[in-house]
C-alpha positions in Angstrom: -37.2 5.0 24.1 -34.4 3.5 22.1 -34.0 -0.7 22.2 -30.8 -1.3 23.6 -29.7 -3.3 20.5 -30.2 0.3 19.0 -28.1 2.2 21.0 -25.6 -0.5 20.4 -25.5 -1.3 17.5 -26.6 2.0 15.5 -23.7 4.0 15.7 -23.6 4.0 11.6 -26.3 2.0 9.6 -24.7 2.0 6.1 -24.8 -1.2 3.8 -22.9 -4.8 2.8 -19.4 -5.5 3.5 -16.9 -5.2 5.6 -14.2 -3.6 3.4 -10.0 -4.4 3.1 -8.3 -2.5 0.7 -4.8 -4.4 0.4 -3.8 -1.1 -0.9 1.6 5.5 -1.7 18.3 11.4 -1.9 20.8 10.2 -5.0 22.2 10.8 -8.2 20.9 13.7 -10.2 22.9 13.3 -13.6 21.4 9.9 -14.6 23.7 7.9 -13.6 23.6 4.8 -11.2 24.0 5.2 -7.7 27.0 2.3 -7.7 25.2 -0.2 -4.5 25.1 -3.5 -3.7 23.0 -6.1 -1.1 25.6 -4.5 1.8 25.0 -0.7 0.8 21.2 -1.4 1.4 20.5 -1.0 5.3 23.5 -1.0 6.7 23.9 1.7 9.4 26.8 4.4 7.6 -9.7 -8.8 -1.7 -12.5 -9.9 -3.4 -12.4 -12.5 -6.3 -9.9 -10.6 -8.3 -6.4 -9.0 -8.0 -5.0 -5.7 -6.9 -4.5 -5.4 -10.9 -7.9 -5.8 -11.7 -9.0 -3.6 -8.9 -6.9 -0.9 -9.5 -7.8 -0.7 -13.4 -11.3 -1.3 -13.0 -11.0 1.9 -10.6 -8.7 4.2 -12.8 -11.5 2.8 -16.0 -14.0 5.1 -13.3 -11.8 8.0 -12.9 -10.1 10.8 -14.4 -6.8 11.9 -15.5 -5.3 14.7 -13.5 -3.8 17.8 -15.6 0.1 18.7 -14.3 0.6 20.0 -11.4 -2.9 19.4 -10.2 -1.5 17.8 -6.7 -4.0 19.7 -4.9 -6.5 17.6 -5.3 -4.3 15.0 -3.1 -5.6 15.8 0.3 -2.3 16.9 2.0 -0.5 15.9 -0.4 2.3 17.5 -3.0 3.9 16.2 -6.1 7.3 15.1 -5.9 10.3 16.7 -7.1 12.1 14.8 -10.1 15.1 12.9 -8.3 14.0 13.5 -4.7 13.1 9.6 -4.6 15.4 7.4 -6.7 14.4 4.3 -5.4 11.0 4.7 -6.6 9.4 2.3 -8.8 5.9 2.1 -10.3 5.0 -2.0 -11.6 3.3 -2.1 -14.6 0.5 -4.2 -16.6 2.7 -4.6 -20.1 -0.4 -5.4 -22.3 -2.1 -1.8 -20.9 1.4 0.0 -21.6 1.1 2.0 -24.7 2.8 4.1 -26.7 1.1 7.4 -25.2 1.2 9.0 -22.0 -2.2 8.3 -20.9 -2.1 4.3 -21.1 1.4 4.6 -19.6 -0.3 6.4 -16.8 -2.8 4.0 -16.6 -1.3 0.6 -16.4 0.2 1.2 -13.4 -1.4 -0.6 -10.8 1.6 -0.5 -7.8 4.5 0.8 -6.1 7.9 -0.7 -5.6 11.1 0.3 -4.8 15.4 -0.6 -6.3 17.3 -3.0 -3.7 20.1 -3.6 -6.3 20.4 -3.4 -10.3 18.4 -6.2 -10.7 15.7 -7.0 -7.5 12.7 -4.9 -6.7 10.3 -5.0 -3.4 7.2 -4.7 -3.3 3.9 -6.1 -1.5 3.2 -9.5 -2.3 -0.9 -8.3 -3.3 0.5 -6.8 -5.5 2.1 -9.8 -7.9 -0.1 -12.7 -6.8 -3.1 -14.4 -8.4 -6.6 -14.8 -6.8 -5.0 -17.9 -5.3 -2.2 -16.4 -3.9 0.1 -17.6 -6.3 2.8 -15.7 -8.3 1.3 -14.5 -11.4 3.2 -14.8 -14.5 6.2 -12.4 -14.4 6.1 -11.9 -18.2 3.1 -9.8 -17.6 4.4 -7.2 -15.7 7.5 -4.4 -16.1 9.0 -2.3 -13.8 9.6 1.8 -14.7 12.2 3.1 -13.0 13.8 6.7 -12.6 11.2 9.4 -13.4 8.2 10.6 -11.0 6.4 10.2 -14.4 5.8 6.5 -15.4 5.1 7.4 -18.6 8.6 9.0 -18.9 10.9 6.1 -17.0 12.6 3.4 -18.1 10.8 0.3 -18.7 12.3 -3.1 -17.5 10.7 -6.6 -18.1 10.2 -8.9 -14.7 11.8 -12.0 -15.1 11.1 -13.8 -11.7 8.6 -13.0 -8.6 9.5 -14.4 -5.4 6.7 -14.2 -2.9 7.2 -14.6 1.2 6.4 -18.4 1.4 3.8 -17.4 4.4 1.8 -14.9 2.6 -2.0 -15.2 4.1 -3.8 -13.3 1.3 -6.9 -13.5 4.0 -4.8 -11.5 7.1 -3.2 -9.6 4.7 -0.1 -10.8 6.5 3.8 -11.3 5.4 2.8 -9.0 2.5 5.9 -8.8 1.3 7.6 -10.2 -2.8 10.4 -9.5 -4.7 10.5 -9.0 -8.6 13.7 -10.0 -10.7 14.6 -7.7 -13.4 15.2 -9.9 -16.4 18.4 -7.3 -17.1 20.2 -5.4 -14.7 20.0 -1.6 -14.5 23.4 -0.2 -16.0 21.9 3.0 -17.5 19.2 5.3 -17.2 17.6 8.2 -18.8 17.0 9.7 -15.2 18.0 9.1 -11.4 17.9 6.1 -9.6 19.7 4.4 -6.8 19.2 1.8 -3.7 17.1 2.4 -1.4 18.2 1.7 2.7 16.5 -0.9 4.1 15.3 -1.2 8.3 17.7 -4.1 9.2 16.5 -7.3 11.0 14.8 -6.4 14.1 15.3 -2.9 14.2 13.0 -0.9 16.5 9.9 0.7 14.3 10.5 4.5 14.9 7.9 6.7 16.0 6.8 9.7 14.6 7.0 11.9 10.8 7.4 9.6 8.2 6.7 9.9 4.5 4.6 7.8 1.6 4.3 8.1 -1.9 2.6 6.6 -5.0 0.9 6.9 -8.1 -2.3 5.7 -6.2 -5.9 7.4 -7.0 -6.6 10.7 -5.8 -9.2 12.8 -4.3 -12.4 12.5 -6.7 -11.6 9.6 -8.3 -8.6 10.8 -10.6 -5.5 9.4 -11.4 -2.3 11.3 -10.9 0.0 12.8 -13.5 3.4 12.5 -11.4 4.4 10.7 -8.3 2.8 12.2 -5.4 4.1 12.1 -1.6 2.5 13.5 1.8 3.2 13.4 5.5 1.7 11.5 8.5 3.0 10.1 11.4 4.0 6.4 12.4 1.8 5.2 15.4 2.1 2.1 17.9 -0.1 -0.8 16.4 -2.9 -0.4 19.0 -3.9 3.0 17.3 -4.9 1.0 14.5 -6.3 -1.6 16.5 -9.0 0.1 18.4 -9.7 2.6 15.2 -10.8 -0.9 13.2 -12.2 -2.7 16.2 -14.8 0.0 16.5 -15.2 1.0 12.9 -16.1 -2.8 12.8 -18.6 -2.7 15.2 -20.5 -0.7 13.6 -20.2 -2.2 10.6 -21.2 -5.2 12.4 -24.1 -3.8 13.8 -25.5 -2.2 10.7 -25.4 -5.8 9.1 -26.5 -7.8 12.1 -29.5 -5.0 11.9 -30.1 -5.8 8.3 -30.3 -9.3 8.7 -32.6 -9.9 11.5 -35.1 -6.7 10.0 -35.5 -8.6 6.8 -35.7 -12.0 8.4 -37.7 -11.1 11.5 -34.8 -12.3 13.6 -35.7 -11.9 17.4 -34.0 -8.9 18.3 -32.6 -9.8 21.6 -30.7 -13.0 19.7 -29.4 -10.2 17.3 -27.9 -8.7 20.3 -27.2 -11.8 21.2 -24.9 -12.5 18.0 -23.4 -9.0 18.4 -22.0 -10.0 21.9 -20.5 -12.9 20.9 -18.7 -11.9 18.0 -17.6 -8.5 19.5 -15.9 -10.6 22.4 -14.0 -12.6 20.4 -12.5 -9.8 17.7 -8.8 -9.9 18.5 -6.1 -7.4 17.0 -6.2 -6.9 13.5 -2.0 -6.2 13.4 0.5 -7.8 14.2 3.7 -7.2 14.8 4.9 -8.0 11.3 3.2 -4.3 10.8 3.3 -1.0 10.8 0.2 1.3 11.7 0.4 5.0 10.0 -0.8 8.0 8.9 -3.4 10.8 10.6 -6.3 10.7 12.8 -8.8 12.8 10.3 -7.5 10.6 7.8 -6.4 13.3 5.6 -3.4 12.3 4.5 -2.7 8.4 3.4 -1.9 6.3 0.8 -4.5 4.4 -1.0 -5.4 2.0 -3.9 -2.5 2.0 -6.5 0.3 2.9 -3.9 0.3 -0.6 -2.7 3.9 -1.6 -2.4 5.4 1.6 -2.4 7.3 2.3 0.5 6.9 4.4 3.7 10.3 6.6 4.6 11.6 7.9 7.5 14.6 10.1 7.8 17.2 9.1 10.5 19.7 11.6 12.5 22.1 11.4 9.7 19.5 13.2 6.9 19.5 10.3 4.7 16.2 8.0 4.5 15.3 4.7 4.9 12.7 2.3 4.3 10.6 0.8 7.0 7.5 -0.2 5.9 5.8 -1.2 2.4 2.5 -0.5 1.9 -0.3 -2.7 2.8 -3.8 -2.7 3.6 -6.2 -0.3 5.4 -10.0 -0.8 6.6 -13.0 0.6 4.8 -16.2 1.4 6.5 -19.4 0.5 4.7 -20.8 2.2 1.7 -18.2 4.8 2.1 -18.1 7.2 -0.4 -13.8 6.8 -0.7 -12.3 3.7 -0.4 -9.4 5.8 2.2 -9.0 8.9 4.0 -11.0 8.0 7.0 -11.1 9.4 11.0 -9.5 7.0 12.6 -8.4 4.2 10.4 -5.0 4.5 9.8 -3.0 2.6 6.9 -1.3 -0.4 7.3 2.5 -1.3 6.1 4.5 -4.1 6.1 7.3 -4.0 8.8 10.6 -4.2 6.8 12.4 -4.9 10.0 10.8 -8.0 10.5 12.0 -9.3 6.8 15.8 -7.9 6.3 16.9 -11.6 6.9 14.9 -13.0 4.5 15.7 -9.9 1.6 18.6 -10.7 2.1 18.8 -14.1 1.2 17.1 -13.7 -2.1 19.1 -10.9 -3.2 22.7 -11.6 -1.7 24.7 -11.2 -5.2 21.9 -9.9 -7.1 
């Protein structure tokens, strides 16, 4: 007969750590969609950064050929001009002269509020610290689903939410300052729509898109985009609190095997902690995606944004994203049953866009 520590705590014995990843309509002549700060929404990690983590994972993987979208799960690739808002941040010192290190030195998502400001997760632009890093170091391309093929645009200033909590994962939200406005392009771009200040989080299809890392570790040629479904916070909530638990357990397991811990204070420990996990989001997020876990964003899409499309046809942002759980030793850092991604909640920051950008 089973100990009842085992049948509580053995759901999944697997390894080390608990894992975070804090993680995918307009002009069609080339020309600037002509928008300002009032066009936007009005109605009408470990010891290193997302950088390091994203490179040291595209170092690992492979290049996908063209149109090898396929190998997205649920995926597709996206049609040149169907998102002009979309931005990829690059690493300028990894941004060559050839396609492949263009490809490469992308490392996040963003997306055009005006000419000159960008948004993007704040993981995405600060040091281990939490701190801005050095704006000189990074470019924005702009107006291709290729990054190779965009137009490249030096950062001249990152502005971070002043209550970013790098541990939560929470207010994960920056700005970048183009050091030059956008006032041509070799391909279509325009403002994206924005959730305004407190407006309700819909329910239901949305969309995300990224240059993030595929299936089988490879990297993707063109900007890819897939399908899933926005879901009340508490779907995220009891997917992690469980996935935890076992995580939990398999640890709590490990520790008292190899230092002949008493089981029953194991249990013990198990109790206590389990008792006192509260919610993992807040409201300053958004839970989304599928419950097989088959289509999501993932490292590399971090600060791209998640669509929706209102009554009227036209889209609009509500969500960056974020962060999503890993369960030990998993094989995939994403694309798990029942942990859904994690976005920032645009709604909750329109206010605070907007004073950063007004006139910009």
């Amino acid at each position: 007969m089973a100990h009842p520590l085992k049948k509580t705590l053995l759901g999944a014995l697997a390894g080390a750590a608990i894992g975070l990843w804090p993680v995918i309509a307009g002009a069609q002549d080339g020309s600037l969609t002509d928008t300002t700060l009032s066009d936007i929404a009005l109605p009408a990690p470990d010891e290193r950064t997302i950088a390091d983590y994203v490179f040291e994972q595209k170092r690992q993987a492979s290049l996908a050929a063209p149109g090898e979208a396929s190998r997205i799960i649920g995926g597709r690739e996206s049609e040149p001009g169907a998102w002009p808002g979309q931005a990829a941040i690059v690493e300028l010192e990894r941004y060559g002269d050839d396609e492949e290190s263009r490809i490469l030195s992308q490392f996040c998502g963003a997306t055009l509020l005006t000419r000159q400001w960008v948004l993007t997760a704040a993981h995405c632009v600060v040091d281990m610290e939490g701190r801005p890093i050095d704006p000189a170091t990074i470019g924005v391309v702009t107006g291709s689903v290729f990054v190779f093929d965009g137009d490249l645009r030096r950062a001249a200033e990152i502005v971070v939410h002043e209550n970013y909590d790098p541990v939560l994962i929470d207010n994960d939200i920056a700005l970048i300052r183009l050091a030059e406005p956008i006032t041509t392009s070799s391909g279509p771009v325009g403002a994206v729509r924005v959730a305004q200040q407190n407006q309700p989080v819909p329910q239901g299809p949305a969309v995300v898109m990224g240059w993030g890392l595929i299936a089988a570790a490879t990297v993707p040629y063109q900007l890819l985009e897939t399908d899933i479904d926005i879901v009340p916070n508490e779907v995220c909530n009891r997917g992690m609190a469980e996935q935890t638990k076992r995580d939990l357990g398999s640890m709590l397991v490990g520790i008292g095997v190899s230092s002949n811990i008493p089981i029953d204070r194991i249990q013990e420990a198990f109790d206590i902690l389990v008792a006192n996990m509260g919610p993992r989001l807040n409201a300053n997020m958004i839970c989304a995606g599928v419950p097989t876990g088959e289509r999501t964003s993932c490292n590399g899409d971090s600060g791209g944004p998640l669509m929706v499309r209102e009554e009227d046809g036209r889209w609009l942002q509500v969500g960056i994203v974020s962060w999503g759980q890993e369960p030990l030793n998993a094989d995939e850092p994403c694309a798990h049953p029942e942990l859904f991604a994690v976005y920032t909640n645009l709604a909750r920051y329109y206010d605070w866009i907007a004073g950063h950008v007004a006139g910009g």
